[in-house]
C-alpha atoms as one frame of an Amber mdcrd trajectory, in Angstrom:
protein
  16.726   9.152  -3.825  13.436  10.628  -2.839  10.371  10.709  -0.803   6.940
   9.115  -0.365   5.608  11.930  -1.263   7.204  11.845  -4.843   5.595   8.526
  -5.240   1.785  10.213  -3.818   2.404  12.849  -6.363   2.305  10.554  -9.315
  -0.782   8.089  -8.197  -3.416   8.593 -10.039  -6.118   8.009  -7.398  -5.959
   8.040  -3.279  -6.732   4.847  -0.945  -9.652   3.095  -1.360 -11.168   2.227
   2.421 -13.866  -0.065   4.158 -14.950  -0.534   7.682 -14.427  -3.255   9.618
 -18.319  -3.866  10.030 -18.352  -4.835   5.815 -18.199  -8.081   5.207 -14.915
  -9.568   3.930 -17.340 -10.400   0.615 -18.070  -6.678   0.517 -14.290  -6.054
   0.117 -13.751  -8.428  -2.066 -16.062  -6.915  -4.513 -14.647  -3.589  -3.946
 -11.193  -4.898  -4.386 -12.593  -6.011  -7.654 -14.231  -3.325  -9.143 -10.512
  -0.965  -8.294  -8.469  -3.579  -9.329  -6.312  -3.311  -6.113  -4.889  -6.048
  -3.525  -5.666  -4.389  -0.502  -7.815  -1.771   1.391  -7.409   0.467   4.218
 -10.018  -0.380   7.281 -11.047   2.945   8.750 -13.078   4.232  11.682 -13.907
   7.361  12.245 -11.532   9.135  10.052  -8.401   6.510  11.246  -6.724   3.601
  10.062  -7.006   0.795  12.038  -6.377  -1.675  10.053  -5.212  -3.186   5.863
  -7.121  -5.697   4.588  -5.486  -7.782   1.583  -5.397 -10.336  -0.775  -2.788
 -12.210   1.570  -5.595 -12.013   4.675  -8.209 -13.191   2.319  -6.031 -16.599
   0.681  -4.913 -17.280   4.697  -7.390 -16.337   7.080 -10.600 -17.172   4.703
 -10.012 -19.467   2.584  -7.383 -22.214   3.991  -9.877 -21.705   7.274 -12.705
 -23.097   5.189 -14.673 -19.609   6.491 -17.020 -17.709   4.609 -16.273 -14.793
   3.469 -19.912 -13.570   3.314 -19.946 -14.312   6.722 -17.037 -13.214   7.761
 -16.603  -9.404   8.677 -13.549  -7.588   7.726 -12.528  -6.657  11.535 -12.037
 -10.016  11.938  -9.614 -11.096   9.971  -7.652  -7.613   8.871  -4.111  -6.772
   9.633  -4.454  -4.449  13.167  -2.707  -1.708  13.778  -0.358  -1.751  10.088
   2.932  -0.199   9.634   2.928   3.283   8.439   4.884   5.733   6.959   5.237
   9.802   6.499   5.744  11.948   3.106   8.766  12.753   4.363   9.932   8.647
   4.925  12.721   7.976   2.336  12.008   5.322  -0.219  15.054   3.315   0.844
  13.436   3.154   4.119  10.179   2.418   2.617  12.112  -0.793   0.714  13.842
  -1.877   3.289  10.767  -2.055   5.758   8.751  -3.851   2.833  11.305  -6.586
   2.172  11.833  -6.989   5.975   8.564  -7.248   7.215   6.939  -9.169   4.172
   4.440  -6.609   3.630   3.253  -4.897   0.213   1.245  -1.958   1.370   2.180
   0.742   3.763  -0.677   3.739   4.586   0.925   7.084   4.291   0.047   9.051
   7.671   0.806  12.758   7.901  -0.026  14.809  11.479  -2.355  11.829  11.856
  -3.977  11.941   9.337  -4.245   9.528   5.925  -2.758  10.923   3.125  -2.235
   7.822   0.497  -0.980   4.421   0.404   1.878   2.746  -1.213   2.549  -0.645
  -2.652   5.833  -2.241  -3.429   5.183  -1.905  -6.897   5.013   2.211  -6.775
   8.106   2.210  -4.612   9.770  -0.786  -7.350   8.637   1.559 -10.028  10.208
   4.858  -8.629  13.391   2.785  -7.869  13.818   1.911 -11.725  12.503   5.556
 -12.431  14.922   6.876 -10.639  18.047   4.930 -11.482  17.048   5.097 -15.471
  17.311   8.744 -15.406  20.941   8.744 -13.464  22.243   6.659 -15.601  20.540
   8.653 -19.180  22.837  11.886 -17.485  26.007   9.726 -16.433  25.503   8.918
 -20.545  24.890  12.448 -21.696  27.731  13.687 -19.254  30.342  10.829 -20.486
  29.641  11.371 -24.399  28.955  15.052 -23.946  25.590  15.055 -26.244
């Protein structure tokens, strides 16, 4: 099976980031406009924190806050689980479906280098498995 960075290789565009000073309505909008379900917070070149969908429906909404209001520092996911090119996307699985999480920053000598979501790592999985089993076929018929 492979790597993170098989996964990076394929994505079309890198991590979209905010800082923690926007307002959560400021994310929203920019979570909008990419079409993605979370963002990275950074400062000063570092992650410090993911801001999602999930933070939005729990620590906005059900709170009756505004998000307007509301800046994204205060409400993101500190300090988020992260992972290296080199991380194995087993690993990568088994820490999603553990922890409950769907986004995991890719950090390399400290520094960002992407993010994944379980869908890339679901969609490398079938990937992956699709083209053992199209040789196991070739092999067993011998076309």
């Amino acid at each position: 099976m492979g790597k993170v960075r098989n996964i990076l290789e394929t994505k079309k565009t890198g991590p979209v980031s905010i800082r923690p000073d926007n307002t959560v309505f400021e994310a929203l909008e920019l979570m909008a406009e990419k079409n993605i379900g979370a963002l990275l917070v950074m400062e000063q070149q570092r992650v410090v924190g993911i801001f999602t969908e999930r933070d939005y429906a729990r620590k906005v909404i059900l709170r009756g806050k505004a998000s307007k209001d509301l800046l994204v520092g205060e409400i993101m996911t500190s300090n988020p689980l992260t992972v290296s090119s080199d991380t194995s996307i087993e690993d990568c699985m088994a820490c999603m479906t553990d922890k409950f999480i769907r986004h995991l920053p890719v950090i390399d000598d400290e520094r960002l280098t992407g993010i994944i979501s379980i869908g890339d790592v679901v969609k490398y999985i079938i990937e992956d498995q699709e083209y053992v089993i199209d040789n196991l076929k070739h092999y067993i018929t011998g076309i």
